[in-house]
N, C-alpha and C positions, 0 to 999 in steps of 0.2 A: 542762550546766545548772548555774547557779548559785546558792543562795538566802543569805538571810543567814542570820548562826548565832542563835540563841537567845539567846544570852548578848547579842547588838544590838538587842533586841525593844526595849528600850526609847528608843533611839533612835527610833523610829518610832512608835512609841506615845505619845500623849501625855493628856494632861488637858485639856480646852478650855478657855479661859478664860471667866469670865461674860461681855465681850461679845462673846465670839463667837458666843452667842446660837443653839446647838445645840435642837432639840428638843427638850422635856422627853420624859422616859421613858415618860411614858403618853400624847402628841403622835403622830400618823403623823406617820411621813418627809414631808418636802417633797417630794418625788418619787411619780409614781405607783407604784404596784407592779404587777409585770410574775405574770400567774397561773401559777403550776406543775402545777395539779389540772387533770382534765378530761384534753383529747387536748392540750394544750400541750407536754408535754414528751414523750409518748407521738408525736407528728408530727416536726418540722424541729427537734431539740434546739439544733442547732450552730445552725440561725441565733437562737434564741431567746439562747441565749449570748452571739452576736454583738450582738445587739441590749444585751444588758443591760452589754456592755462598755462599750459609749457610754458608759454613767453614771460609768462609775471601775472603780475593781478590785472595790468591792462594790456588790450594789445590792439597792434593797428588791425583796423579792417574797412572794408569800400561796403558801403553801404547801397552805390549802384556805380557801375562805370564813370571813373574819374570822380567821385566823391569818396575820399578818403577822410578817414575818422577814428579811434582810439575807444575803444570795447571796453567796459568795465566789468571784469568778471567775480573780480573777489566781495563778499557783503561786506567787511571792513574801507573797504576803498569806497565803494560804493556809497554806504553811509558818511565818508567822510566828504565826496565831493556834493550829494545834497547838501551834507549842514553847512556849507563854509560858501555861503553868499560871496561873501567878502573876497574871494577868490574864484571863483567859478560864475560866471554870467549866464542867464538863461536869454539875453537878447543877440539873436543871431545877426544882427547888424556888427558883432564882431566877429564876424566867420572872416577870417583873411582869405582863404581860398577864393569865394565867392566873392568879396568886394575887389580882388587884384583880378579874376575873370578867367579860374583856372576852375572852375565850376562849367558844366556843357549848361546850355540857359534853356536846353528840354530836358533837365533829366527829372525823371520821375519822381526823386526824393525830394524837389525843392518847395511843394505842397505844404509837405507837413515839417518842413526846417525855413523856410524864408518867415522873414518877422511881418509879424501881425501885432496890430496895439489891442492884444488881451492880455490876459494875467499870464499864459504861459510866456511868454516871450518878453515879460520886463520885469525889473527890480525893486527894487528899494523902495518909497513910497507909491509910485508910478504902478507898483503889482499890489504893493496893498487896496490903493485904493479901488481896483479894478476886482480884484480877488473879493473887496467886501461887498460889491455892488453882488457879488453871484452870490455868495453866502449866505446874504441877508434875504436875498430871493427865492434860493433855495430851500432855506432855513423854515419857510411859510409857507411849506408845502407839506400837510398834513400826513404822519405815517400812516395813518387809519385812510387817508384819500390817497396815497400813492396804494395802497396795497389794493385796497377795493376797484382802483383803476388797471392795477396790474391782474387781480383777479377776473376780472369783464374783459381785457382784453386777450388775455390766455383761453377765455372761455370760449370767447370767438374765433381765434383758429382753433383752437383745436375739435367744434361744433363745424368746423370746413372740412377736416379729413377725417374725423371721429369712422365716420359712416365704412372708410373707402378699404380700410384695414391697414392700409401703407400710409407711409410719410416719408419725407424729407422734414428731418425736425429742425434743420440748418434752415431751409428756404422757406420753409411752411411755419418756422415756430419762432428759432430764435432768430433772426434775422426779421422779422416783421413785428416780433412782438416789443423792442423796444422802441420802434416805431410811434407804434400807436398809444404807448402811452406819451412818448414825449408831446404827439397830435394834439392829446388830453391835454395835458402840463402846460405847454407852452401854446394853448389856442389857436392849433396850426392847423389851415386844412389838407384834407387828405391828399390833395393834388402838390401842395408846398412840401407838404415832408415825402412824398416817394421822389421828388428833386432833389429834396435836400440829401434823402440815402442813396441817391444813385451817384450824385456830386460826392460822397464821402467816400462812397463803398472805392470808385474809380483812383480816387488819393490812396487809400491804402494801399490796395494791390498795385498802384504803380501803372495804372492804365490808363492812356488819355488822359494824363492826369494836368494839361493847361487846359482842356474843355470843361473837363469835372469842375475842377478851381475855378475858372466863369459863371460853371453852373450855382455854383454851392453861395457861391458872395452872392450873384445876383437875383437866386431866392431866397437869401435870408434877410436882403434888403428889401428887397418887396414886403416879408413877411414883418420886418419892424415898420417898416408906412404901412400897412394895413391895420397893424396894434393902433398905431399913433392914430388910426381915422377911428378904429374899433376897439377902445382899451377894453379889457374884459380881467377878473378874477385869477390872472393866468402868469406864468412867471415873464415873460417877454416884456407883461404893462409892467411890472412889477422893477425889472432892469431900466426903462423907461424913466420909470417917476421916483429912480432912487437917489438920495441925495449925493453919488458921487456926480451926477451930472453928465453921463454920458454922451460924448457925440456919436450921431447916425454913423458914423465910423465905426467906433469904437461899440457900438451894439449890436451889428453885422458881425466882429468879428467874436466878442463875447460868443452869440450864439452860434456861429458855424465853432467855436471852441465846446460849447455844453453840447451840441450836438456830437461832435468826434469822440466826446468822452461817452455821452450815452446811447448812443448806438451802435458803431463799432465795436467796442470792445465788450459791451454787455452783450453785444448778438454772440462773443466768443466766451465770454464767463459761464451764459447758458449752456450755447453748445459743447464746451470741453466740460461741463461737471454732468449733460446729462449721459458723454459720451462715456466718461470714470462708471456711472453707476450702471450703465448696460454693459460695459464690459471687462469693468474688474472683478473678478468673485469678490473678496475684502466687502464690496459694496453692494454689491449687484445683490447679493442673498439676504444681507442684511438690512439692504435701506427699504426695500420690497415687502420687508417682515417685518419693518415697524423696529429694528435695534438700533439702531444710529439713525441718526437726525442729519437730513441733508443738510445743514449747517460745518457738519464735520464733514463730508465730502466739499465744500465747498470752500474748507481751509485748506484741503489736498492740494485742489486744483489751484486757487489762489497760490499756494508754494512751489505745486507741480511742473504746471501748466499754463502759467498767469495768461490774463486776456492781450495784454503785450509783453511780446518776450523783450524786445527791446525801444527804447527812447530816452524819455527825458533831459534832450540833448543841452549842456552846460557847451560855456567858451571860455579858457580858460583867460583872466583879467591879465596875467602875465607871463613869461615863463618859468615854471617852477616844477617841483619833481616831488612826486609823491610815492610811498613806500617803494623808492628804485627805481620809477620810470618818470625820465623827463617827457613835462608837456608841453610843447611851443601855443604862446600866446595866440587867443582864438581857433586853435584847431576845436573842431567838433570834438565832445568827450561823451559818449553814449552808456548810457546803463543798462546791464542787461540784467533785468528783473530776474529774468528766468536763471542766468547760469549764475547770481548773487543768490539765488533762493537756494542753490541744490550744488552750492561751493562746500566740496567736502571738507572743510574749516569750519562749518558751520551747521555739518549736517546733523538732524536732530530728529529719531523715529516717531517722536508726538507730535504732526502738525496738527492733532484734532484740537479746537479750543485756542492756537496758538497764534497770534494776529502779529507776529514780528518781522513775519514776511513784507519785500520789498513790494507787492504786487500794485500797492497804491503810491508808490514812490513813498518819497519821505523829504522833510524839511519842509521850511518855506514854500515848495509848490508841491508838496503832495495834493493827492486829490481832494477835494473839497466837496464829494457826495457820495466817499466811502461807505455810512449808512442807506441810502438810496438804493444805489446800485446793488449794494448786498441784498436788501429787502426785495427789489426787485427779480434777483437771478434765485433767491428764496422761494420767494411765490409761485416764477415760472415754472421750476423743478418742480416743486410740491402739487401745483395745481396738474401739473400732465400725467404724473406719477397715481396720485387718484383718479384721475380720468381713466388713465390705459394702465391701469395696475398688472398688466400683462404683457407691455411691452415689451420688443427686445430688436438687438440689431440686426435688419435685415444682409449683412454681411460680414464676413471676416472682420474682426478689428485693424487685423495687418492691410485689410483695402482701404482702408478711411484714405480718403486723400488731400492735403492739407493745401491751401493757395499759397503760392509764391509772395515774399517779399521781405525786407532787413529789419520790418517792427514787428510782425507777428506770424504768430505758426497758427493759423484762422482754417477750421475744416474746410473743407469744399463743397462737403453733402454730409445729413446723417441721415441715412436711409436705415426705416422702423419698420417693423410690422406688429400686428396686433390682432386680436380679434374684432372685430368690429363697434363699435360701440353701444350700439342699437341691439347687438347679439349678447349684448352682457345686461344691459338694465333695464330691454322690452321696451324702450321707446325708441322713436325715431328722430332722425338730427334736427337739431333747437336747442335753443339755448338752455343749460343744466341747470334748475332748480335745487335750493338747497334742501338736502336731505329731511325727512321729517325723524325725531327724537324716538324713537318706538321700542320701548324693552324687549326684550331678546323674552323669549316665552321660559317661563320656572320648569325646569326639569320633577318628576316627581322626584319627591325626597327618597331617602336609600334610609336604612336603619343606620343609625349614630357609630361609627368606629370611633376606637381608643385615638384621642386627639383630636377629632373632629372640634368644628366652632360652634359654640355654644347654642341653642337656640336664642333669633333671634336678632343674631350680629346679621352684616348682610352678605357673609362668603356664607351660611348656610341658607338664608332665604333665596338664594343665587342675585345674577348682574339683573339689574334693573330695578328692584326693592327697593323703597325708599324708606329711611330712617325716621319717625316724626321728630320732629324740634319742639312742637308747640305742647301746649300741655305741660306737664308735668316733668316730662321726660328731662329737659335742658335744668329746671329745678334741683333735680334730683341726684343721684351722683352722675354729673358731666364727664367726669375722667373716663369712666366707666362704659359711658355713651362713645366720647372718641375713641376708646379701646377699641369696642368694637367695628368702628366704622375704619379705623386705619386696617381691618383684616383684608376688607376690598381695595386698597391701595390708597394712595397718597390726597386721593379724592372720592369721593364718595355718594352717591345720590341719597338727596334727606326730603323732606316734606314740612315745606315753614310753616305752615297751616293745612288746614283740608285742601284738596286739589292745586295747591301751588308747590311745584316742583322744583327741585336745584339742585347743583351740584355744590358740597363740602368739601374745603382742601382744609387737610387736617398734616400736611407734610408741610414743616418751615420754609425747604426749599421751593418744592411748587408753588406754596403762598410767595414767594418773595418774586418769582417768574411773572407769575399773574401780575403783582402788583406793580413790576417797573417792564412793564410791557403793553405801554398803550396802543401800539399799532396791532396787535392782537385780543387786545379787553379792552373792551370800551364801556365806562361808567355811566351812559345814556340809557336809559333805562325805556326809553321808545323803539330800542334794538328787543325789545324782550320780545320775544315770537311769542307764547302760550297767554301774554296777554291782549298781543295786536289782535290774536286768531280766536280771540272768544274765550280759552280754555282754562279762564280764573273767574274765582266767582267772585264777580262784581261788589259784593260787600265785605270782602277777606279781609281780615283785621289785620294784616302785614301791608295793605295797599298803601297806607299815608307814609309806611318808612321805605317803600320803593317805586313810589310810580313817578313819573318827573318833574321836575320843578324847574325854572331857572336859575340856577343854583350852580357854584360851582361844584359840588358831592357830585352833580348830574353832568355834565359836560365834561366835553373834552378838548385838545388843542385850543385853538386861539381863543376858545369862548369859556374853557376854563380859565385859561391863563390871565382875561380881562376880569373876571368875576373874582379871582382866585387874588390879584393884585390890589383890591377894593376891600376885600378881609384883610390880608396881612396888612396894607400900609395904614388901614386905621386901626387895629391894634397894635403895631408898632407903636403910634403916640401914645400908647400908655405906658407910663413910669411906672418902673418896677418898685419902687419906692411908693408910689402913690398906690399901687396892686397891694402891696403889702400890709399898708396902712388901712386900706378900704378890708381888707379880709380879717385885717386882727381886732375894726371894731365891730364886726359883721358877726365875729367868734364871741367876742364880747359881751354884744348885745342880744344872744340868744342863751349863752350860760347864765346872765345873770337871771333869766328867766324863769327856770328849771334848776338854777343849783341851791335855792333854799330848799327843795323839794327833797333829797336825797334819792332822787329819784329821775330817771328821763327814760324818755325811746331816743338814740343816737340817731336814726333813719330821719324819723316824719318831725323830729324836736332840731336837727343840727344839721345833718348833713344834706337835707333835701333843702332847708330855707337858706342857709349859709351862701351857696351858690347864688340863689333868689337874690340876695339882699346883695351880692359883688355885682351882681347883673345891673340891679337895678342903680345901683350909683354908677358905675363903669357907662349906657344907656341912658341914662336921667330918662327912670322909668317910673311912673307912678306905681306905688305899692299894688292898688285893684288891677292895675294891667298886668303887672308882674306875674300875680296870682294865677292869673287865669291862664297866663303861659304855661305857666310852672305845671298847673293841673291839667292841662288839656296834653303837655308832652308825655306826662307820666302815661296816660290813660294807653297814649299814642304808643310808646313803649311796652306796655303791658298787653296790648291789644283790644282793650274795652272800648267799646263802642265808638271805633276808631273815624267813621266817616263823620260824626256828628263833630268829636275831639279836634277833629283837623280843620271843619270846618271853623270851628270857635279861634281854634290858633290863629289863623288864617288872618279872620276879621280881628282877632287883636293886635295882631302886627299892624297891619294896617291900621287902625286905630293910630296905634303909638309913632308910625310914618307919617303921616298926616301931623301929628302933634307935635314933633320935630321939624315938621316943614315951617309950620306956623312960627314956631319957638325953637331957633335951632342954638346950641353951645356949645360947651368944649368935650361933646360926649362921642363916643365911636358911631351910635347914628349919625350922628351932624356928622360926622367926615365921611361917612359911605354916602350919604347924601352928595356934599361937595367932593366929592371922589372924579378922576379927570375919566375915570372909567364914561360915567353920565350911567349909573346904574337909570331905571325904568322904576315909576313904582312898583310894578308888581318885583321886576329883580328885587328890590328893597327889601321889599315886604318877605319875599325867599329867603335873600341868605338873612336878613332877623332871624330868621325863624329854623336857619341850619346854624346860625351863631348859637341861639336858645339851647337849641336840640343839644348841640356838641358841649354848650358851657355848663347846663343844669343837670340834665340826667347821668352823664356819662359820668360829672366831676362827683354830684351825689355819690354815685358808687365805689368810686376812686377812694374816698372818704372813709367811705363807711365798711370798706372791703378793708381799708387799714387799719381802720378802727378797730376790726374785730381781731386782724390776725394780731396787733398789739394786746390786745386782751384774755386772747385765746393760746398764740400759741408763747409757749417755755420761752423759747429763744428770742423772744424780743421781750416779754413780758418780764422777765426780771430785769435785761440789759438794757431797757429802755428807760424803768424805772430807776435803772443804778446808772444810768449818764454813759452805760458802757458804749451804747448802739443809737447813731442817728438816726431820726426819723427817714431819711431819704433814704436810707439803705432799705428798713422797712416798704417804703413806697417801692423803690425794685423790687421786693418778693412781689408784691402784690399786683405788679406791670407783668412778671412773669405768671402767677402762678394763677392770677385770680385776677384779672382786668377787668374794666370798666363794662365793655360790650366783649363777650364772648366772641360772638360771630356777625359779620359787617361788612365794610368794603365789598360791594354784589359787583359786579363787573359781567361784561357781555360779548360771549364771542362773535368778532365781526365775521368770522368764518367758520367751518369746522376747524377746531384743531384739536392736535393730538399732542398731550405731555406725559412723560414718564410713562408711556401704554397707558395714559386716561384721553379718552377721547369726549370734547367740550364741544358738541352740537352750537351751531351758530344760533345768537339769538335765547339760549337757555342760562338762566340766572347762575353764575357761579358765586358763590359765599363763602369769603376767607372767614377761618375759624380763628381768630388772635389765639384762645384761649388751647385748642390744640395744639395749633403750629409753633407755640411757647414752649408745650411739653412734649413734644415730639421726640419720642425716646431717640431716634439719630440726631439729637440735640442740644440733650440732657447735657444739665453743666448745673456740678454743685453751689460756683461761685456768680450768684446773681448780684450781692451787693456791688455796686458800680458798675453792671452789666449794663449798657442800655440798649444791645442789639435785640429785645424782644420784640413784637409787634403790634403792643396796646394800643400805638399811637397809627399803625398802618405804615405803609413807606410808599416809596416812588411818589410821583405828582401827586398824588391825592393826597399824602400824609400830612398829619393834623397839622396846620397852623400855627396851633394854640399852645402846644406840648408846653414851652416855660410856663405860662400864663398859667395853665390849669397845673402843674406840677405846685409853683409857689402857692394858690388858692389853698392846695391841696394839707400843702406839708406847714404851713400857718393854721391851717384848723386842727392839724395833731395833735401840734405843738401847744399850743393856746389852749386845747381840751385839758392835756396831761396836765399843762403847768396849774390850771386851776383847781380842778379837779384830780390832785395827783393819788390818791387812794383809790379812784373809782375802778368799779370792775365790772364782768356780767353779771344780770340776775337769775341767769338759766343757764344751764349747761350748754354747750357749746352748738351738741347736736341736734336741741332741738330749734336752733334760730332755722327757719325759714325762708325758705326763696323766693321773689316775685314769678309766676310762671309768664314765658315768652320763647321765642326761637331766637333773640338778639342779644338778651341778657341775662345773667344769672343773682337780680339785683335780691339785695337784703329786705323783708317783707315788715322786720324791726332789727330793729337793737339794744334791746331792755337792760340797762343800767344801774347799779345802787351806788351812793359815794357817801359819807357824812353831809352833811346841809354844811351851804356855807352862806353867806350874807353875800347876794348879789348887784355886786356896788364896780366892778369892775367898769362897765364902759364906759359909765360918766356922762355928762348932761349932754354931751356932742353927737352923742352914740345915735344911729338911726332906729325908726320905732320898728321893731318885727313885725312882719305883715303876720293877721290875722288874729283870730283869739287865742288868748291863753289859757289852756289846759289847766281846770278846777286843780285843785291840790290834789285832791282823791284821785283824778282819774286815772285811768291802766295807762301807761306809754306805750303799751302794742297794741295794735287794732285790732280790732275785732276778727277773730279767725286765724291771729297771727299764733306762730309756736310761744310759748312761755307764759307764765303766769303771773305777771308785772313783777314788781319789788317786794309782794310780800310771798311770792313761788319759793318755797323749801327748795332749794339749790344749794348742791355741794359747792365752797367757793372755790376756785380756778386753784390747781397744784403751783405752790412758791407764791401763795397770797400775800403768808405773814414775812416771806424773805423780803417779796415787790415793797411791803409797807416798813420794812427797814430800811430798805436803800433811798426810800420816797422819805425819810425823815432823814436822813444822812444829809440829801440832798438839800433838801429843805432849811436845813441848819449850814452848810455851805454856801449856801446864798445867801444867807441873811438872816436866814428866818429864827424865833425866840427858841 
């Protein structure tokens, strides 16, 4: 679709001239008008649409007896009078009918069109400042606490008629259930809000609607003095104490406004999308079976069907004429969602996925809890749909019968029936517990057919099987692992250790779902059921890298975003020139250590201390503490004797908190400390120690994972050597192909849910695979260099921080290596370096090195001391039990050695050198 931009309105707009002899403003149109009250639009809306097309893209029509008004039916026109403020007023204080007294002063439409001081009905600054008071209110209303709120309270009616087999999903579901959560939200009680929806419901339909109007001000004034005596956690205190300053006016009509949008029109998003999927086939067969995602029935209706077919009434600022039809100054200008959505100018058979529909208006006063309410009529759908997975219309579709009125086509009833509920899951009505995780039983095995999967993978061990990580396995060939675990789909059940269970997403896509979907995964790791409930063994070597912390890794909404603003903004103060500097004498002061030796391990000699040594100037960290971080994370990562490891971390952060309180400076503690956050000790002492976690381990391997593939493989290993290929293109192979932490980011269904036909039990650890979802053959792409859409670094809210930070640490110690050591190569064949074994990483166990000895004088007197002892001259650079047999191992040297050491002396003489 396409409309014009705003900034064209006025092309199209114009002034009449005098003869062209337009209507005067308090003249009817020349045209009849077409009636919208009554069963008119409540019957054949589309063809009433159709009909009023005939006349142009607007047309007159009465909206109720003597209230005459101008239809907007084309989506061109429509878009143009939302965007063009500057011509079109949403303060009905310019309605000329109504102020000269040609308005009846009972008529039922003047409810929801006379001016109120909310954001719908003013301009210019006057709507901003009103509009931000709701947004920013809105805004801190948690998706993970609107959905669990939506969830309890779906659970609650539908635990009212589960039992009875019938329903009215209109009166019994949708019609109460937005209700009760706004009760939730806005700390209303149950008595205030069935006033406040019997005062709305009566304004829509057009009934009683000066009692309703009494009713609805005069409990929503009660319920802001009740906030005021009783402020609570809730959005009403929240409009209260926000700094546009609202008057008790102007917060009465605010929320009789969030009220009109959240309950009427969602009790109608529910009811017309659950009405589409009971009685469209399109839907009904498929949404039932799990192939389309109520999402995409809920863009139908959104297009189809919207929750108002008509409003957003504009006044026009003067008289002017828009694609052909003049508008007299102040006449009502009405949009109608509904016949702008399904204008055959714009019709289009994909609305699945398609958000260009009018249904939330557009412009300056589009709706401002588009997310909400969507999540909302989401949850409702989904949760009743698993409830009565057997639902269906208790009558003809063609009975449905719609209520009368000019802003919406609202059911009247949707009468369901069912099996009963208690006759489907053996219990009796109360409130639905969440399901328990329970594998489906292994079919016996059949003898092997031609094609069958391998033994092993887990499409022949059947659904339930879980893959082990730990051990050896994630060591060993990884690719090979995720092979077979993408044969069970795009996720996969694995085993981190002995009896801790999870689900692997090894699909880019699903990974990227999970990770920018927090009102569905949530990173609190006290959501974990199989640990609340006993059924992890209390000493698991994975417990220190998932159980929770205050920390932002662990939290989510607002208490991520305070813990999460206390990392970035004191990293931030560090200069990237000053990062640069602190890495290249950090690279400095550890080659000069090792490079008279002709000899090193890259791993435990470079890449593990290097990180150390950024830490600890970045931190003004004592070397002994440093240490003890650096060993206790490793252990932590490897899984060795993890509770003891954690413990030691623990107390060294603290330790090094404490030392900083005493003695604070210009270092990133001292600012998380003075942070406006007011971090807690123990917060401190957390994110040190997910700083730690995230800067040493993961960059170690970043390191050293490039280290090798430079040495190892052809294509960088001559072109790096010959100046052809930058190191940072390198570091993208290695963010693709071989990243820091394999698998990570654990995230927690706040519900069941179900993606791509995987179904993620509430409460059961899910674990993105970076290292799969990078290679995910529907992903494959030959061109990595300057790719950065991998996922080494994670994405959505949680995604790392640090990404420059640790990228320049990263591609300074490359660089710094090569340029000193530019002959150096491996001392072992390639296949038999070593893996650390873990379920998180696939870290390098050495990296045994030979180069000429050079006289190590590089860092200079300034240079900081290496923490620890120095390695005798004799000793092996791989540890004990590592693959390779030090520098004096008979190893074939690396194919294009003697090319590498031509283009390294080419080099070398371009620079400068004798």
């Amino acid at each position: 679709m396409t409309s014009q931009p705003a900034s064209d309105a006025s092309a199209t707009l114009t002034t009449p001239s005098a003869s062209a002899g337009p209507p005067g403003p308090s003249a009817p149109p020349a045209r009849s008008a077409e009636p919208l009250y009554g069963a008119a639009l409540a019957g054949d809306a589309q063809g009433l649409y159709a009909r009023l097309r005939l006349a142009g893209p607007i047309a007159p029509v009465e909206l109720a007896p003597g209230v005459r008004a101008m239809l907007v039916t084309s989506y061109d026109t429509a878009l143009r009078v939302l965007r063009s403020p500057e011509l079109f007023s949403k303060d009905p204080r310019r309605w000329r009918d109504l102020a000269e007294g040609r308005v009846p002063p009972d008529s039922p439409v003047l409810p929801m069109m006379v001016h109120r001081p909310n954001a719908l009905w003013s301009d210019g600054p006057g709507h901003q400042r009103l509009r931000q008071a709701i947004t920013d209110s809105l805004d801190r209303v948690e998706p993970a606490e609107l959905r669990a709120c939506t969830e309890q309270s779906a659970d609650t009616l539908i635990d009212r008629f589960a039992p009875d087999g019938t329903a009215d999903l209109l009166n019994q579901y949708a019609k109460v259930l937005p209700l009760l959560v706004f009760n939730r939200l806005f700390g209303c009680p149950a008595d205030y809000g069935d006033l406040l929806v019997e005062g709305m419901s009566g304004i829509f339909d057009g009934r009683d609607t000066e009692r309703c109007d009494r009713l609805l001000t005069t409990t929503a004034a009660g319920l802001v003095a009740l906030k005021r005596r009783e402020p609570g956690p809730d959005v009403v205190t929240r409009l209260i104490g926000h700094p546009a300053g609202l008057t008790d006016e102007e917060l009465v009509h605010q929320l009789v406004l969030l009220l009109g949008a959240g309950t009427e029109p969602e009790q109608n998003l529910i009811a017309n999308t659950l009405r589409l999927l009971l009685a469209d086939e399109r839907f009904a067969a498929s949404v039932t079976g799990g192939q389309l995602p109520v999402e995409d029935a809920l863009d139908e209706v959104l297009w189809k069907d919207p929750p108002l077919d008509n409003y957003a009434v504009h006044y026009p600022v003067r008289d002017l004429e828009i694609d052909g039809v003049a508008l007299a100054e102040g006449v009502p200008v009405v949009i109608s969602f509904a016949a702008a959505n399904t204008d055959p100018g714009h019709a289009s058979p994909q609305r699945a996925g398609n958000r260009a529909h009018l249904a939330w208006s557009a412009g300056p006063h589009a709706c401002p809890a588009q997310g909400q309410a969507r999540l909302i009529a989401t949850v409702a759908v989904e949760r009743l749909l698993d409830r009565l997975p057997e639902v269906e219309l208790a009558v003809p579709e063609g009975e449905l019968a719609r209520r009368p009125g000019p802003f919406h086509r609202a059911l009247a009833a949707l009468p369901v029936r069912f099996p009963p509920e208690h006759e489907l899951s053996g219990a009796g009505p109360g409130p639905r517990s969440a399901p328990e995780s329970v594998p489906e039983s292994v079919p016996v095995p059949a003898p092997a057919a031609a094609g069958a999967p391998p033994p092993g993978c887990p499409a022949h061990r059947g659904r339930g099987a879980a893959e082990p990580l730990y051990g050896y396995e994630l060591a060993g060939d990884a690719q090979g692992l995720y092979a077979r675990l993408r044969l069970a789909g795009p996720a996969a059940p694995v085993e981190l250790a002995p009896g801790v269970r999870a689900m692997l997403v090894t699909s880019y896509d699903m990974a990227l779902r999970v990770l920018r979907s927090p009102e569905l995964f949530s990173k609190d790791p006290r959501r974990w059921r199989d640990l609340a409930e006993g059924r992890v063994p209390p000493d698991s070597p994975v417990l220190p890298m998932m159980c929770y912390r205050p920390i932002a890794l662990f939290t989510d909404g607002e208490e991520h975003r305070r813990l999460r603003a206390a990392v970035t903004d004191s990293l931030d103060r560090v200069d990237s020139a000053e990062l640069r500097l602190h890495a290249e004498q950090s690279a400095d002061t550890l080659i000069d250590r090792f490079a008279p030796d002709g000899r090193a391990d890259l791993v435990s000699q470079y890449a593990r201390m290097l990180p150390l040594l950024v830490f600890t100037r970045l931190f003004d960290c004592p070397p002994g503490l440093g240490g003890r971080l650096v060993d206790s994370l490793a252990a932590i990562f490897d899984g060795r004797d993890a509770r003891a490891n954690h413990q030691r971390l623990v107390e060294t952060a603290a330790a090094l908190v404490r030392l900083r309180r005493q003695r604070p400076g210009t270092d990133v503690l001292s600012s998380l400390i003075t942070h406006p956050s007011a971090l807690t000790d123990e917060e401190l002492v957390h994110q040190l120690s997910l700083l730690m976690s995230g800067g040493t381990e993961p960059e170690q391997n970043l390191i050293a994972n490039a280290l090798r593939l430079l040495l190892a493989d052809e294509r960088f290993a001559l072109g790096l050597a010959g100046g052809q290929l930058p190191v940072e293109d390198a570091l993208d192979e290695v963010l693709w192909q071989d990243p820091p932490l394999d698998n990570y980011a654990i995230h927690y269904p706040v519900r069941d849910v179900e993606i791509d036909g995987v179904r993620f039990p509430a409460g059961a650890p899910v674990v993105i695979s970076f290292a799969a979802a990078n290679t995910d053959p529907g992903h494959a792409s030959p061109q990595r260099a300057g790719n950065r859409a991998h996922l080494a670094w994670s994405a959505g809210p949680h995604a790392c921080p640090a990404q420059g930070q640790a990228r320049l640490i990263a591609t300074v110690a490359v660089e710094r290596l090569l340029d000193r050591l530019p002959e150096v190569e491996l001392a072992v064949p390639e296949g038999e370096l070593a893996r650390r074994p873990g379920p998180f990483h696939r870290a390098l166990a050495a990296l045994p090195v030979r180069f000429p000895p050079t006289a190590g004088e590089a860092a200079g007197p300034d240079a900081p001391p290496a923490p620890g002892p120095r390695p005798a001259p004799d000793a092996e650079p791989a540890p004990s039990g590592a693959a390779g047999g030090g520098p004096d191992a008979t190893a074939a040297p690396p194919r294009g050695r003697a090319l590498r050491r031509t283009w390294t002396a080419l080099g070398h003489w371009w620079r400068g050198g004798e």
